[in-house]
Biopython code that builds the backbone (N, CA, C, O; Angstrom):
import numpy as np
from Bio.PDB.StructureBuilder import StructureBuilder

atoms = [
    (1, "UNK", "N", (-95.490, -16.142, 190.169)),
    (1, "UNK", "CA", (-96.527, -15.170, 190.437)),
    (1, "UNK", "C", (-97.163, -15.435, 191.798)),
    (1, "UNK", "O", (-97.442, -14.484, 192.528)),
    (2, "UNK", "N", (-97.388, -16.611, 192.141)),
    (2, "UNK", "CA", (-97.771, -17.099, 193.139)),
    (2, "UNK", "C", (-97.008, -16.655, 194.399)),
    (2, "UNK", "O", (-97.537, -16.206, 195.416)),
    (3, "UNK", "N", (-95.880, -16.814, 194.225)),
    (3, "UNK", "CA", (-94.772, -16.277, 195.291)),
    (3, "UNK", "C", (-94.751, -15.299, 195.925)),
    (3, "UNK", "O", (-94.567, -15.057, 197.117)),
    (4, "UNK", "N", (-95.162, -14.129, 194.167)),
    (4, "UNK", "CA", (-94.671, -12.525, 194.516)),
    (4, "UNK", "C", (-96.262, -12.272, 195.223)),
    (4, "UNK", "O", (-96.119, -11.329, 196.001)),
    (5, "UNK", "N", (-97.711, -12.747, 195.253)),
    (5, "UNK", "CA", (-99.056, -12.568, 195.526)),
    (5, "UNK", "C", (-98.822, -12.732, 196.905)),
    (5, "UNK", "O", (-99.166, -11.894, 197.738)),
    (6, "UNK", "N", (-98.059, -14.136, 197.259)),
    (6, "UNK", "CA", (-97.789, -14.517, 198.851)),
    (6, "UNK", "C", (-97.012, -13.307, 199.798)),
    (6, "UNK", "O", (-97.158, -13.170, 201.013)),
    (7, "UNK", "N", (-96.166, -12.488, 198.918)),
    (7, "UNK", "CA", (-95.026, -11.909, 199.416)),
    (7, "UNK", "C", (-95.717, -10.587, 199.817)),
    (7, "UNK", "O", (-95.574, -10.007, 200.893)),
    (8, "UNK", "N", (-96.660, -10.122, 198.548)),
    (8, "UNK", "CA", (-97.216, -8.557, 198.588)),
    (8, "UNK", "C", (-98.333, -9.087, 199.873)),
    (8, "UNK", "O", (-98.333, -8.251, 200.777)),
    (9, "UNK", "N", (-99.054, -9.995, 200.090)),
    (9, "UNK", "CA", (-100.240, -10.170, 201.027)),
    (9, "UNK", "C", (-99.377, -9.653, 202.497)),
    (9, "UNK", "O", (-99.477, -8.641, 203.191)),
    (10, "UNK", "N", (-98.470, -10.925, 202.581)),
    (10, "UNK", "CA", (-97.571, -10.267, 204.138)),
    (10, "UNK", "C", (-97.156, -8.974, 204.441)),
    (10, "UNK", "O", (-97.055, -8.463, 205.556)),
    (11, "UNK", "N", (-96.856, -8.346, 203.025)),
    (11, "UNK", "CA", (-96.321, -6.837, 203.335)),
    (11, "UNK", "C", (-97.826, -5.575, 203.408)),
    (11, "UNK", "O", (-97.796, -4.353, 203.551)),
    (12, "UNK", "N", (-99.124, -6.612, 203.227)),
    (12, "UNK", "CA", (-100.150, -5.754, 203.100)),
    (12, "UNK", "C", (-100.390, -5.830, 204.783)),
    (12, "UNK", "O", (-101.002, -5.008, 205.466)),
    (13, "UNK", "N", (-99.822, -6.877, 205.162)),
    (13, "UNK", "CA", (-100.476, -7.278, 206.577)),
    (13, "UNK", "C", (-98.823, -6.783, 207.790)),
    (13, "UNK", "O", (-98.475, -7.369, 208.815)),
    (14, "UNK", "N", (-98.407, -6.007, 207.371)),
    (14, "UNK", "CA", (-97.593, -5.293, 208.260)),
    (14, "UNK", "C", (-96.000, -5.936, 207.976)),
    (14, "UNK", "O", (-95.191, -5.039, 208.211)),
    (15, "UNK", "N", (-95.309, -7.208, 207.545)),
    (15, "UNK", "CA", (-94.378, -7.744, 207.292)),
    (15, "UNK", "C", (-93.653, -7.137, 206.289)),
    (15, "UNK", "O", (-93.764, -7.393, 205.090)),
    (16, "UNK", "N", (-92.716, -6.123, 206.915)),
    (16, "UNK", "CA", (-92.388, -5.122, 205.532)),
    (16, "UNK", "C", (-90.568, -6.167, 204.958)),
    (16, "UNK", "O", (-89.689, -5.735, 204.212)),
    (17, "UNK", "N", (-90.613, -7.342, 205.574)),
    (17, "UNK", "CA", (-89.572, -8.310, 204.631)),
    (17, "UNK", "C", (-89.893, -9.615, 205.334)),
    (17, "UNK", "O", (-89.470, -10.072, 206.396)),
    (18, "UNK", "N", (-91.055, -10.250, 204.147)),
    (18, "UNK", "CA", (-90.844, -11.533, 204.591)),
    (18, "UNK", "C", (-90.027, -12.816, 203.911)),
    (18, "UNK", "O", (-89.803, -13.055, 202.724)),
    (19, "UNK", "N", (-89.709, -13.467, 204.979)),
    (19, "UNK", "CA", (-88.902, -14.572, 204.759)),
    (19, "UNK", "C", (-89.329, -15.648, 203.898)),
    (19, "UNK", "O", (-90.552, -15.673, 203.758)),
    (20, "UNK", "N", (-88.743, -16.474, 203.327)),
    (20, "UNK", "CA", (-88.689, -18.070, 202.676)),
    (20, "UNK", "C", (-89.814, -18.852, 203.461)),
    (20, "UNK", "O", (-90.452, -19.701, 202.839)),
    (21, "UNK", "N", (-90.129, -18.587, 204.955)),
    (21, "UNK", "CA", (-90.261, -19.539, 205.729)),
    (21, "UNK", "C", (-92.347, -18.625, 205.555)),
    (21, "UNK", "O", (-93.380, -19.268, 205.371)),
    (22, "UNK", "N", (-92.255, -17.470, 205.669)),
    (22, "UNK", "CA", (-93.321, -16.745, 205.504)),
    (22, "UNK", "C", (-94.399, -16.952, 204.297)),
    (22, "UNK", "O", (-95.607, -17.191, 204.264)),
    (23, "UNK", "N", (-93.425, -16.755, 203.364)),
    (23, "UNK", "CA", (-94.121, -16.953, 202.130)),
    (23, "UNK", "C", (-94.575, -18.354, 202.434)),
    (23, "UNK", "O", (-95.777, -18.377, 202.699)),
    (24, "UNK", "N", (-94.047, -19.413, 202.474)),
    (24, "UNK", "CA", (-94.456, -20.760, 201.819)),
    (24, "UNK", "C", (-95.635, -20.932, 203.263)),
    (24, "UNK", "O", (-96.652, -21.612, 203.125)),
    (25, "UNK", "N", (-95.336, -20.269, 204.508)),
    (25, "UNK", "CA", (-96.439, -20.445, 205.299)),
    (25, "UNK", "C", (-98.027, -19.952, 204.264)),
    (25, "UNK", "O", (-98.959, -20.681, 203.925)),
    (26, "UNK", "N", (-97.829, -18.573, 204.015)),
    (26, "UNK", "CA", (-98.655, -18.562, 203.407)),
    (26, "UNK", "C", (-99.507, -19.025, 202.035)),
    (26, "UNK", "O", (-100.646, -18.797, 201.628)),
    (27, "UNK", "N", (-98.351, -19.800, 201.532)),
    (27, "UNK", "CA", (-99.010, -20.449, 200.150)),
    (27, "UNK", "C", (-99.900, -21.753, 200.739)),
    (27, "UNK", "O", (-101.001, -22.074, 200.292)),
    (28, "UNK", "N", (-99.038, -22.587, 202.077)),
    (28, "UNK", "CA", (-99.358, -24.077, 202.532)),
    (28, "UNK", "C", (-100.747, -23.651, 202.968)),
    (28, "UNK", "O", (-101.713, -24.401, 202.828)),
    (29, "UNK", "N", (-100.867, -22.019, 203.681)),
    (29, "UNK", "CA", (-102.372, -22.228, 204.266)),
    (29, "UNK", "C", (-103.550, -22.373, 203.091)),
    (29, "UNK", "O", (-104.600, -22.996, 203.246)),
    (30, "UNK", "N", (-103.237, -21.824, 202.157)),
    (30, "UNK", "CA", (-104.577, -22.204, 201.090)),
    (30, "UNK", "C", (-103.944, -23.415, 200.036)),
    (30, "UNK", "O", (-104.186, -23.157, 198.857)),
    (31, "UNK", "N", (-103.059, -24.884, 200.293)),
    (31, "UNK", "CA", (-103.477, -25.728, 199.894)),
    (31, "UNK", "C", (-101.789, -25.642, 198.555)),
    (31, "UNK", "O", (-101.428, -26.654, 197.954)),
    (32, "UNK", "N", (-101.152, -24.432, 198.409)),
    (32, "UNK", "CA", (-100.302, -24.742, 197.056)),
    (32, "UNK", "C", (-98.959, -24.549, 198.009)),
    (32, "UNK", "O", (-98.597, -23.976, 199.037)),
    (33, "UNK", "N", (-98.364, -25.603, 196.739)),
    (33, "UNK", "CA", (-97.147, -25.918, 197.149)),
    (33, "UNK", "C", (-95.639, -24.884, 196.468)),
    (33, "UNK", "O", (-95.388, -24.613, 195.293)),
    (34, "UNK", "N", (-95.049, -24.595, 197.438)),
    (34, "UNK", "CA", (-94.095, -23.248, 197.157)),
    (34, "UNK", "C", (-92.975, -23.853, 196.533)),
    (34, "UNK", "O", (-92.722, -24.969, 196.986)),
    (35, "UNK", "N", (-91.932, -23.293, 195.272)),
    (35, "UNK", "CA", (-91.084, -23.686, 194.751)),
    (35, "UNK", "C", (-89.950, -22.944, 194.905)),
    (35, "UNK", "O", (-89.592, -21.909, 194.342)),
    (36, "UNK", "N", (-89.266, -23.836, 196.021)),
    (36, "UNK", "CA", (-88.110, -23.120, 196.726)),
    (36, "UNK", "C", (-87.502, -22.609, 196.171)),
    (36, "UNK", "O", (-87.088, -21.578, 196.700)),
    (37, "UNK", "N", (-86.846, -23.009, 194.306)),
    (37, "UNK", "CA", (-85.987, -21.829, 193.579)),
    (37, "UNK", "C", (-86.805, -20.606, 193.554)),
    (37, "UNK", "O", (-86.450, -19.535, 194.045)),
    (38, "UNK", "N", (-87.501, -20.745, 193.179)),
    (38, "UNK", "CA", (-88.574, -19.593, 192.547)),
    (38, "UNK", "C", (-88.681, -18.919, 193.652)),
    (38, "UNK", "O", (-88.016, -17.889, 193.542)),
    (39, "UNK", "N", (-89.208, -18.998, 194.697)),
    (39, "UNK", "CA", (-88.624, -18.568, 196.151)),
    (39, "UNK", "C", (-87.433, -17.789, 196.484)),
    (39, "UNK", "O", (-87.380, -16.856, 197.286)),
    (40, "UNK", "N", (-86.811, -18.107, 196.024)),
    (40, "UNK", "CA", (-85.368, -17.636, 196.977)),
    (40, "UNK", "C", (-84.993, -16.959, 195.785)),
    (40, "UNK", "O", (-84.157, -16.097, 196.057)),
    (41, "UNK", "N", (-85.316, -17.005, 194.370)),
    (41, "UNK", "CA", (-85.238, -16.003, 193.349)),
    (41, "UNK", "C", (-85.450, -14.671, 193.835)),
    (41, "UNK", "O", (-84.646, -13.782, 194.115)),
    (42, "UNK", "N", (-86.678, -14.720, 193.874)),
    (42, "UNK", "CA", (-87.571, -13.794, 194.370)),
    (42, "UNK", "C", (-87.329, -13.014, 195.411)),
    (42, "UNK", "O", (-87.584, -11.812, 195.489)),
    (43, "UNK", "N", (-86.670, -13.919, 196.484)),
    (43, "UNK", "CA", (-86.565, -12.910, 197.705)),
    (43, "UNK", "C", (-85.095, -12.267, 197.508)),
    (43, "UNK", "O", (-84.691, -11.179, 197.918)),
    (44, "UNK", "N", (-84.262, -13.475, 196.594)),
    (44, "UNK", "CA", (-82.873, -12.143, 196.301)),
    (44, "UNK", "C", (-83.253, -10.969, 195.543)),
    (44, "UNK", "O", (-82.564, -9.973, 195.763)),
    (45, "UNK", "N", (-84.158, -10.860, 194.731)),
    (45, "UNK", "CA", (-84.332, -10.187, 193.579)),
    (45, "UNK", "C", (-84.355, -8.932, 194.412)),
    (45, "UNK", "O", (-83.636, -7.965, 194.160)),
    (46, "UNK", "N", (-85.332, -8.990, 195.560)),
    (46, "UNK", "CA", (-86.348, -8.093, 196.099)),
    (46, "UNK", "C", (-85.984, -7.411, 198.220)),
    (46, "UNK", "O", (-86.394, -6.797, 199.205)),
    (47, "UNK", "N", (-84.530, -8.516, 197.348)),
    (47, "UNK", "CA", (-83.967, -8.091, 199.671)),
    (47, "UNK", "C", (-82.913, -6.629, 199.471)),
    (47, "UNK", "O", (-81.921, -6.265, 198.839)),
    (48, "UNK", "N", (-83.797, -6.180, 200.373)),
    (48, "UNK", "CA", (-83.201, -4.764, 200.564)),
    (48, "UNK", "C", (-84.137, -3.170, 199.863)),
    (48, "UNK", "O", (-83.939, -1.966, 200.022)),
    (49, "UNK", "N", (-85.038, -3.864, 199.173)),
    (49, "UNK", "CA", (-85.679, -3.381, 198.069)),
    (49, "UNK", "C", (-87.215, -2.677, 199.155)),
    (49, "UNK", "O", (-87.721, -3.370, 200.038)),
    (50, "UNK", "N", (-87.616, -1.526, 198.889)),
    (50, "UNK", "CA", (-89.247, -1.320, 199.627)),
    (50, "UNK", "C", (-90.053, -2.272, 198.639)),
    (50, "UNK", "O", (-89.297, -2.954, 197.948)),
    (51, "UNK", "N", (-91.386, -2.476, 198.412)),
    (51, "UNK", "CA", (-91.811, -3.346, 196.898)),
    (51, "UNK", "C", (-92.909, -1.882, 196.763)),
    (51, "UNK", "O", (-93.257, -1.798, 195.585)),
    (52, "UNK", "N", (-93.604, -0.610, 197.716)),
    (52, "UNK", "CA", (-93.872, 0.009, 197.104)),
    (52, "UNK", "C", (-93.433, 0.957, 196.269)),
    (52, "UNK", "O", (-94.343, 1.608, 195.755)),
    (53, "UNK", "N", (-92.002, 1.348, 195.861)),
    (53, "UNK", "CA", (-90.792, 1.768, 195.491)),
    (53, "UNK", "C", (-90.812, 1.080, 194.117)),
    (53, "UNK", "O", (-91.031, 1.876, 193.204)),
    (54, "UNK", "N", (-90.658, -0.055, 193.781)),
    (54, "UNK", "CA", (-90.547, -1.086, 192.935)),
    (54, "UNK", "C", (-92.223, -1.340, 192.172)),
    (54, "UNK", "O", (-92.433, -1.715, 191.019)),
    (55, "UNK", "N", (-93.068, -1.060, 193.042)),
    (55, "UNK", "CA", (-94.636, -1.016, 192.112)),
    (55, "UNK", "C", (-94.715, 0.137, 191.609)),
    (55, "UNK", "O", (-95.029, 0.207, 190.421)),
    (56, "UNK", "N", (-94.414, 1.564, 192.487)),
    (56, "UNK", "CA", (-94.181, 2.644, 191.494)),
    (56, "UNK", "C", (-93.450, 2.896, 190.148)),
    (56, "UNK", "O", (-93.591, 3.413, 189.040)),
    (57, "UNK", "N", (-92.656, 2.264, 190.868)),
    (57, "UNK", "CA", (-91.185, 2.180, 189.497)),
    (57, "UNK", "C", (-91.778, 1.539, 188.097)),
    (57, "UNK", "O", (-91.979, 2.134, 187.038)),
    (58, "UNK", "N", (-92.063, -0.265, 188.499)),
    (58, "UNK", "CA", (-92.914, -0.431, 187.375)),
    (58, "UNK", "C", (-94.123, 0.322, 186.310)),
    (58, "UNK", "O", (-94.249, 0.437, 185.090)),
    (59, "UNK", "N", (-94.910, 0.750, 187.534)),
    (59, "UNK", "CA", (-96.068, 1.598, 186.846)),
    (59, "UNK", "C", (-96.036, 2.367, 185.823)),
    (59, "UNK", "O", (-96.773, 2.341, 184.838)),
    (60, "UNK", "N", (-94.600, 3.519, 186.215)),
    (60, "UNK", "CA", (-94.402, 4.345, 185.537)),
    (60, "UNK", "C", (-93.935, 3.849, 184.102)),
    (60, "UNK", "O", (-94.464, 4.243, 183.063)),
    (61, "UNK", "N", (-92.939, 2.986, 184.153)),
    (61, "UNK", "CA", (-92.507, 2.216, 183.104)),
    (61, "UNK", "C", (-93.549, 1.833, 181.969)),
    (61, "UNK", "O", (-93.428, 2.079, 180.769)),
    (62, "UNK", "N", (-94.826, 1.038, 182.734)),
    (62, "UNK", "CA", (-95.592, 0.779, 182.348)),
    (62, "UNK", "C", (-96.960, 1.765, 181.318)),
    (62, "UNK", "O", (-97.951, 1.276, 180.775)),
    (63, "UNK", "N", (-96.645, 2.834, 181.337)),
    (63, "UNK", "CA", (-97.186, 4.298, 181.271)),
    (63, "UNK", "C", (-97.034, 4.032, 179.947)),
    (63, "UNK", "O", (-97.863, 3.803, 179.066)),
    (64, "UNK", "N", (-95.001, 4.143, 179.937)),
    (64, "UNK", "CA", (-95.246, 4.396, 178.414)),
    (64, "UNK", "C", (-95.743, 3.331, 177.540)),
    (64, "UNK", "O", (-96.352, 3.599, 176.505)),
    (65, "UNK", "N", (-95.552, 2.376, 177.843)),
    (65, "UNK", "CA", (-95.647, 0.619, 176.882)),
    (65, "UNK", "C", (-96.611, 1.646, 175.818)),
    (65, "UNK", "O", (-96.791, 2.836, 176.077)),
    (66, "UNK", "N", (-97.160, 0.994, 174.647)),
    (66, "UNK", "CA", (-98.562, 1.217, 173.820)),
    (66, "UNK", "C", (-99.124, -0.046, 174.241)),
    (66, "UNK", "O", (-98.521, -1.115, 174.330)),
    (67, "UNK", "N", (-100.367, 0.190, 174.496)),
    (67, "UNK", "CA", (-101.258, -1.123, 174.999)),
    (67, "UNK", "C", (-102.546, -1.687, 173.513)),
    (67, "UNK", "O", (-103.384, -2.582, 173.399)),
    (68, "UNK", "N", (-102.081, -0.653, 172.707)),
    (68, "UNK", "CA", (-103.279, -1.425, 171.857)),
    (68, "UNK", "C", (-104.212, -1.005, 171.583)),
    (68, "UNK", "O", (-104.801, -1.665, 170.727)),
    (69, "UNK", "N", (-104.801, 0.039, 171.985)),
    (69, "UNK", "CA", (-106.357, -0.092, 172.131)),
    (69, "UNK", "C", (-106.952, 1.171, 171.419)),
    (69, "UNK", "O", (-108.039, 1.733, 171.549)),
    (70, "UNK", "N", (-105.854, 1.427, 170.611)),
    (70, "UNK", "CA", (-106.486, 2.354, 169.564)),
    (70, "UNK", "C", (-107.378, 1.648, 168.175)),
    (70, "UNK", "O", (-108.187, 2.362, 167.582)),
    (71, "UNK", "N", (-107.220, 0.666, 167.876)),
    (71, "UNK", "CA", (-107.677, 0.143, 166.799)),
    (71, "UNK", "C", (-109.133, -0.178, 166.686)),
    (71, "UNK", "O", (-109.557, -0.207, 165.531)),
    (72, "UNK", "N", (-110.392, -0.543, 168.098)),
    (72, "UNK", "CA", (-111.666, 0.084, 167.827)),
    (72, "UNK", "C", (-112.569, 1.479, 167.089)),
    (72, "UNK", "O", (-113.706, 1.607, 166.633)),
    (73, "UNK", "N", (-111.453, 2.334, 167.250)),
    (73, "UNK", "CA", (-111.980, 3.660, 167.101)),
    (73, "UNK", "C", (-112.541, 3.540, 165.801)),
    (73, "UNK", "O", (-113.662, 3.859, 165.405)),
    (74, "UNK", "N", (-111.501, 2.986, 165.149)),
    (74, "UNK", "CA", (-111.424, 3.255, 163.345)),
    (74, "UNK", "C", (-112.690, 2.352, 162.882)),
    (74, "UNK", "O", (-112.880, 2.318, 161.666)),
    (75, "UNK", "N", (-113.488, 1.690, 163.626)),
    (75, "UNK", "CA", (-114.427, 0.783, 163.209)),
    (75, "UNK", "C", (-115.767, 1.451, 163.816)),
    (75, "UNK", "O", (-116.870, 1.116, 163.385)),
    (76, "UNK", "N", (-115.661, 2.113, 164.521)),
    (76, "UNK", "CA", (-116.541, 2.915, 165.255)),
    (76, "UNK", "C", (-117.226, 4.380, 163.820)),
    (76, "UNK", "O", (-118.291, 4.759, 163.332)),
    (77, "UNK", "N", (-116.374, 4.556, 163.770)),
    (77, "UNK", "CA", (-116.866, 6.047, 162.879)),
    (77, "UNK", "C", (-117.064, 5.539, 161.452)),
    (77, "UNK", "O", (-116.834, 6.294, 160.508)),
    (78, "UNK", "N", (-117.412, 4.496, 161.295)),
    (78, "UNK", "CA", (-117.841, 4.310, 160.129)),
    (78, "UNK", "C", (-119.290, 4.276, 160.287)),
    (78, "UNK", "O", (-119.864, 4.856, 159.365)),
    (79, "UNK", "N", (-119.949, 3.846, 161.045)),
    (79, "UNK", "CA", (-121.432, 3.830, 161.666)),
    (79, "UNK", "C", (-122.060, 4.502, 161.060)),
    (79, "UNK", "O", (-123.164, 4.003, 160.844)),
    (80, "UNK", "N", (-121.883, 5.713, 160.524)),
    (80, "UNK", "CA", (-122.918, 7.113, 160.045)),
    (80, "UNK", "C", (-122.614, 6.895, 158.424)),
    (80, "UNK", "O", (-123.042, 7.702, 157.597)),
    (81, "UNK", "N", (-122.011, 5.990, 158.135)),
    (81, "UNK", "CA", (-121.618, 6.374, 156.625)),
    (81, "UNK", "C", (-123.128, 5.744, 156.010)),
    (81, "UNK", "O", (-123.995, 5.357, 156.794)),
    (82, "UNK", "N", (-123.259, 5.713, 154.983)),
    (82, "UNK", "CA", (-124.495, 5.338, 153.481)),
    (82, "UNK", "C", (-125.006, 4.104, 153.941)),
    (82, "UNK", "O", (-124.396, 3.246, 154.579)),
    (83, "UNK", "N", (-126.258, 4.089, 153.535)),
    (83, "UNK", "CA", (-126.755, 2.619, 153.956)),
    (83, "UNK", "C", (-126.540, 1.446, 153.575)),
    (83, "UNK", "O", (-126.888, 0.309, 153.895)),
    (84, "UNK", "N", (-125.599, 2.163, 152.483)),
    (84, "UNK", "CA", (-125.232, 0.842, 151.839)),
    (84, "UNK", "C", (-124.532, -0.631, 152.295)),
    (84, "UNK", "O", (-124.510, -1.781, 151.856)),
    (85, "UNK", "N", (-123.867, 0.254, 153.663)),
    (85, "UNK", "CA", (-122.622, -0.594, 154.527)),
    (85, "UNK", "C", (-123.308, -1.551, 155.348)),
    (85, "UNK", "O", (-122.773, -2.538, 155.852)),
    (86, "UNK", "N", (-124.790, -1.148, 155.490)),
    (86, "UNK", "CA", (-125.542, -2.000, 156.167)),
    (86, "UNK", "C", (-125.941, -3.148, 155.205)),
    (86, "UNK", "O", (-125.780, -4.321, 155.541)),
    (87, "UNK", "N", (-126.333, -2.885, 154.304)),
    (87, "UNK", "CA", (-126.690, -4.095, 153.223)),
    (87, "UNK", "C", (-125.206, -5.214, 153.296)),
    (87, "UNK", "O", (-125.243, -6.444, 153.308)),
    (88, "UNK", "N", (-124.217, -4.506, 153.328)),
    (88, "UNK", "CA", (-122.928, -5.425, 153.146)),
    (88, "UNK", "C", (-122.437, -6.405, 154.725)),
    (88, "UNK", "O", (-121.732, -7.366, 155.034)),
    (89, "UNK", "N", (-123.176, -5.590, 155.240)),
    (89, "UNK", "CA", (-122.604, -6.497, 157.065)),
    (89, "UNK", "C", (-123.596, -7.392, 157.077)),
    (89, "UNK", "O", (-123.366, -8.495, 157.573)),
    (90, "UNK", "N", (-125.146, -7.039, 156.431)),
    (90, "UNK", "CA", (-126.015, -8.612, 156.638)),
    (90, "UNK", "C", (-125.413, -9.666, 155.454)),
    (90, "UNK", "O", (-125.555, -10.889, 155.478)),
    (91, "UNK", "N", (-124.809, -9.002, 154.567)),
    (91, "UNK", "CA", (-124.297, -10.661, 153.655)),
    (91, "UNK", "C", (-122.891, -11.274, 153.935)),
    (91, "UNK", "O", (-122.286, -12.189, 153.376)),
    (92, "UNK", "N", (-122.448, -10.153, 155.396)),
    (92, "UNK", "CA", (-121.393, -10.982, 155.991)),
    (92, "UNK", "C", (-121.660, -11.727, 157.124)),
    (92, "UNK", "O", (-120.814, -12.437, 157.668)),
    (93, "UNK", "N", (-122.696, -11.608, 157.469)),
    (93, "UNK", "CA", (-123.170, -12.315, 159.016)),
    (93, "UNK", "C", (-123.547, -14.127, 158.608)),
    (93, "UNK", "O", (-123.621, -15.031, 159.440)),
    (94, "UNK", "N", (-123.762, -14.276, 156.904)),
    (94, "UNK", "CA", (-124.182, -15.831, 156.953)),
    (94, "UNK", "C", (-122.986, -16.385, 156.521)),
    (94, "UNK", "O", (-122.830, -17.603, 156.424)),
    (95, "UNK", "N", (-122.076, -15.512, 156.239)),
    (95, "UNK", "CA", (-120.325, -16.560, 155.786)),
    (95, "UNK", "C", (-119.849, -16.751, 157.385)),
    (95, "UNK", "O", (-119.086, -17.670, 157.679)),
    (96, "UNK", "N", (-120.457, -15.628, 158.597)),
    (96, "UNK", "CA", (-119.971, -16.462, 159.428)),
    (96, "UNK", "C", (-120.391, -17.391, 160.415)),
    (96, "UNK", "O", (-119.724, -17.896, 161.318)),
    (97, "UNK", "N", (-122.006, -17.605, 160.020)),
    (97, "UNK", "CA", (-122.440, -18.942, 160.639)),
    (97, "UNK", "C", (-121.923, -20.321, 159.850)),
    (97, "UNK", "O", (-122.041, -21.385, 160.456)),
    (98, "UNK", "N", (-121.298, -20.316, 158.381)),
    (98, "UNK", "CA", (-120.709, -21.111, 157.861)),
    (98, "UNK", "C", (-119.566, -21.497, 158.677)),
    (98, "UNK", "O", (-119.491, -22.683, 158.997)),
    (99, "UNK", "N", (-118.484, -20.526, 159.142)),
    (99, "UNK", "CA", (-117.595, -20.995, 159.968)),
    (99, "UNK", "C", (-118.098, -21.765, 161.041)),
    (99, "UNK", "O", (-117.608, -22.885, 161.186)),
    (100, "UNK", "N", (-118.900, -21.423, 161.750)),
    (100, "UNK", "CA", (-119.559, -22.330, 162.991)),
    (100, "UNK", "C", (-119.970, -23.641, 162.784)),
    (100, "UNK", "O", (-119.792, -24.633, 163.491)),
    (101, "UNK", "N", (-120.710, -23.480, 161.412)),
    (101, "UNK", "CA", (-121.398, -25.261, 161.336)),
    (101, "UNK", "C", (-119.717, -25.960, 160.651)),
    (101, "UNK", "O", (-119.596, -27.184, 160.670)),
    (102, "UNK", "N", (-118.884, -25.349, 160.256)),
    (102, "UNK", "CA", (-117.729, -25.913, 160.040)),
    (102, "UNK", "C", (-117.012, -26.654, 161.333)),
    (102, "UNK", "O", (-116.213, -27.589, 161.298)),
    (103, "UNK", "N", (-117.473, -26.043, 162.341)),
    (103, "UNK", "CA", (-116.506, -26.584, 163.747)),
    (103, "UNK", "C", (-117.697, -27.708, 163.873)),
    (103, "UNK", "O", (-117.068, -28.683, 164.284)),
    (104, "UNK", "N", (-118.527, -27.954, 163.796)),
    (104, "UNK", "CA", (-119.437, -28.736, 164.214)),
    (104, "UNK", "C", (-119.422, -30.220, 163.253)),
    (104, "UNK", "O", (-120.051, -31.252, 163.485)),
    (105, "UNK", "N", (-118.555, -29.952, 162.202)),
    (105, "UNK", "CA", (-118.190, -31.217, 161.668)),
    (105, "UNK", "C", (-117.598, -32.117, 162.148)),
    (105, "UNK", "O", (-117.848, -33.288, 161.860)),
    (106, "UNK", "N", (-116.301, -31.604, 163.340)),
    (106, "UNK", "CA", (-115.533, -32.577, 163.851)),
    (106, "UNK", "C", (-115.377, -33.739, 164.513)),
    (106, "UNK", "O", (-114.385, -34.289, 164.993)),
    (107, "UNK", "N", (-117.116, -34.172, 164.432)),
    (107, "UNK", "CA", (-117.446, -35.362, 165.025)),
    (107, "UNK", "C", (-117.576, -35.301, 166.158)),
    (107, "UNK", "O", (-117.764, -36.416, 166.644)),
    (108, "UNK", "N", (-117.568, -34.390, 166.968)),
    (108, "UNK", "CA", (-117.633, -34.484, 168.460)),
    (108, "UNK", "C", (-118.118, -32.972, 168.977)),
    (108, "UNK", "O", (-118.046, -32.104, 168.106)),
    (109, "UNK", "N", (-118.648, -32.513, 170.403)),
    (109, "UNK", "CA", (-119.085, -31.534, 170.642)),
    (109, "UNK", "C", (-118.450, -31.225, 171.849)),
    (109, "UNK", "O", (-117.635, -32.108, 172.119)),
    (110, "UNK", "N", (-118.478, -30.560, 172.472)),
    (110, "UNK", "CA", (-118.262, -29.800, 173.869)),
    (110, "UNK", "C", (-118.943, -30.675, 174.653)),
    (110, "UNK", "O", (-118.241, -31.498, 175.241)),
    (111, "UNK", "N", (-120.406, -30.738, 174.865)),
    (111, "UNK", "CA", (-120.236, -32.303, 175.466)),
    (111, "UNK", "C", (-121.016, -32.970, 175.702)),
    (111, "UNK", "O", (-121.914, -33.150, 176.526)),
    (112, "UNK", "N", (-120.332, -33.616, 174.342)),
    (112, "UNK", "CA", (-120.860, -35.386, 174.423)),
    (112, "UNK", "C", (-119.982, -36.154, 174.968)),
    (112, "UNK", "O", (-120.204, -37.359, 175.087)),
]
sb = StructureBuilder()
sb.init_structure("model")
sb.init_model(0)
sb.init_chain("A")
sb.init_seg("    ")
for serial, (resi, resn, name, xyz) in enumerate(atoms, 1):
    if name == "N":
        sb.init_residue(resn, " ", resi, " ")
    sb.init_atom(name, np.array(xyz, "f"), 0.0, 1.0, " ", f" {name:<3s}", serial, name[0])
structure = sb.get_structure()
């Protein structure tokens, strides 16, 4: 990841194919050390290639995935129902300070 961050920065800064020798310039200036396979992976993967061509490409791909994030909803519209549901969420709120003083048994804390 590090590689491909080094690779997209040069091509943000006008280097529309940089080299082995580019990238790791740019990893050495802030301190990390470049891993020449992973390197030269990367630049075969990606020689000959535009990478804004290849970020589009992904994106779209990425469109369809399902990401998840339907499953709040269904917890949401219960809100308006009978008051009763409220009586039942305060006698679930002290089973889960039980879980908490349970972690706090383990003899040790965050920090001691």
């Amino acid at each position: 990841m590090k590689h491909l961050a080094a690779y997209l920065l040069l091509g943000l800064a006008g280097n529309s194919s940089p080299s082995a020798k580019d990238v790791t310039a740019v990893l050495d200036s802030v301190g990390i050390e470049a891993d020449e396979d992973r390197l030269a992976k990367l630049l075969e993967e990606l020689d000959g290639k535009d990478i804004n061509e290849l970020i589009a490409e992904g994106s779209s791909k990425l469109a369809s995935v399902p990401s998840g994030g339907g499953g709040g909803a269904a917890a949401a519209g219960g809100a308006p129902a009978a008051a009763g549901g409220a009586e039942a969420a305060k006698e679930e709120a002290p089973k889960e300070e039980e879980k908490e003083e349970s972690d706090d048994d383990m003899g040790f804390g965050l920090f001691d």
